[in-house]
N, C-alpha and C positions, 0 to 999 in steps of 0.2 A: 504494500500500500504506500499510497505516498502520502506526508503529511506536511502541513508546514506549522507550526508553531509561533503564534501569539508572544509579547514580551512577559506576558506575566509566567508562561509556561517556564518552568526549569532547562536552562541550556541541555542539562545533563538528560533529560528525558528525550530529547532529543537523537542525543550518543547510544541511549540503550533503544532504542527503536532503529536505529542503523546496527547494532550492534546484535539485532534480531531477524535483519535483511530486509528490513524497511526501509524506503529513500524518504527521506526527514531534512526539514530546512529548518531553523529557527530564524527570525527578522533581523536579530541581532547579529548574527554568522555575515547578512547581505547589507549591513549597514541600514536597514531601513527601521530602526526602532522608533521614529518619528512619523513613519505611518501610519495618512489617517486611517480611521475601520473601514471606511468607503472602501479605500483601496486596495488596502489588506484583503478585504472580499473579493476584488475583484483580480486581485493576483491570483487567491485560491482558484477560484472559477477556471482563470484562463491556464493554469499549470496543471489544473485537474487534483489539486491535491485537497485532504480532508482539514479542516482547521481544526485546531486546537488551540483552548482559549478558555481566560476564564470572566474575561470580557463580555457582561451580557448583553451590551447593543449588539451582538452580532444573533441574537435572536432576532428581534427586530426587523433587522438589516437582511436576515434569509426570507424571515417572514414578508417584508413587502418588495423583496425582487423578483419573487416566482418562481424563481430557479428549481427545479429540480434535481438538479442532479450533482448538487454541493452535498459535503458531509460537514459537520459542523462538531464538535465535543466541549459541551462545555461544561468547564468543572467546577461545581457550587460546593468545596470542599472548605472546613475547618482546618485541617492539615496540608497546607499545598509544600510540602518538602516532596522532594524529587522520588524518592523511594516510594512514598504514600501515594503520588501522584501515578505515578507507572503499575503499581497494583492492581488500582481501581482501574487503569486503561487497560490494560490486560484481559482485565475479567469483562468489560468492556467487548473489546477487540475477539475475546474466544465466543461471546453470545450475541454481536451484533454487528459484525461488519457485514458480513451483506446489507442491513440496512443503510452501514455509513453509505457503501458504495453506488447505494439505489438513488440517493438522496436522500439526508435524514438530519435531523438535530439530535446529539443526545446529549441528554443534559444529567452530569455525574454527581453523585450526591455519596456520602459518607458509605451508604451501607446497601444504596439500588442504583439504579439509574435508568431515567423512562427513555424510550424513542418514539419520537415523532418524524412522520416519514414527509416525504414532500410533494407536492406543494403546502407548504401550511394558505387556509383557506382563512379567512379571518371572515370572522363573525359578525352579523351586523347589526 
């Protein structure tokens, strides 16, 4: 899978998802830590890679662009150390990537984590 990583994500989560045979970018590796979300999205998009973030405008930002076929993980976690972080995306990754891959959000919490597949449809 390929991913790219968010500033808030651990560099190191990064290393062990290559280190797993994953192609992985983090913004900070490209110099673009001062990217705004707009375009962070729209990197994702156009490299085809899954984002990773704990950034929650990028719900948002999937929800009113249509997209379907962005993957999104975002991690609503108490503990963001790199170790804790790569656990929870593991357990993640062994029960939901074909959703990332379809289009999806998922959004990671301590001890579940739901997926939402895409297009999200907003309510009226």
């Amino acid at each position: 899978m390929r991913f790219l990583a968010d500033m808030g994500v651990p560099a190191s989560v990064v290393l062990e998802l290559r280190r797993m045979g994953h192609e992985a970018v983090h913004l900070r590796e490209q110099d673009l830590q001062r990217l705004p979300d707009e375009e962070v999205f729209q990197k994702t998009t156009a490299e085809n890679r899954i984002l990773l973030t704990l950034d929650l405008d990028f719900s948002e930002i999937v929800a009113l662009s249509g997209n379907q076929r962005v993957g999104v993980v975002l991690f609503r976690l108490r503990n963001t150390r790199a170790g804790h972080v790569m656990e929870r995306l593991e357990k993640v990754l062994a029960e939901s990537s074909d959703a990332l891959e379809q289009g999806a959000v998922i959004t990671v919490e301590e001890h579940r984590h739901r997926v939402r597949r895409l297009p999200i449809i907003p309510q009226s």
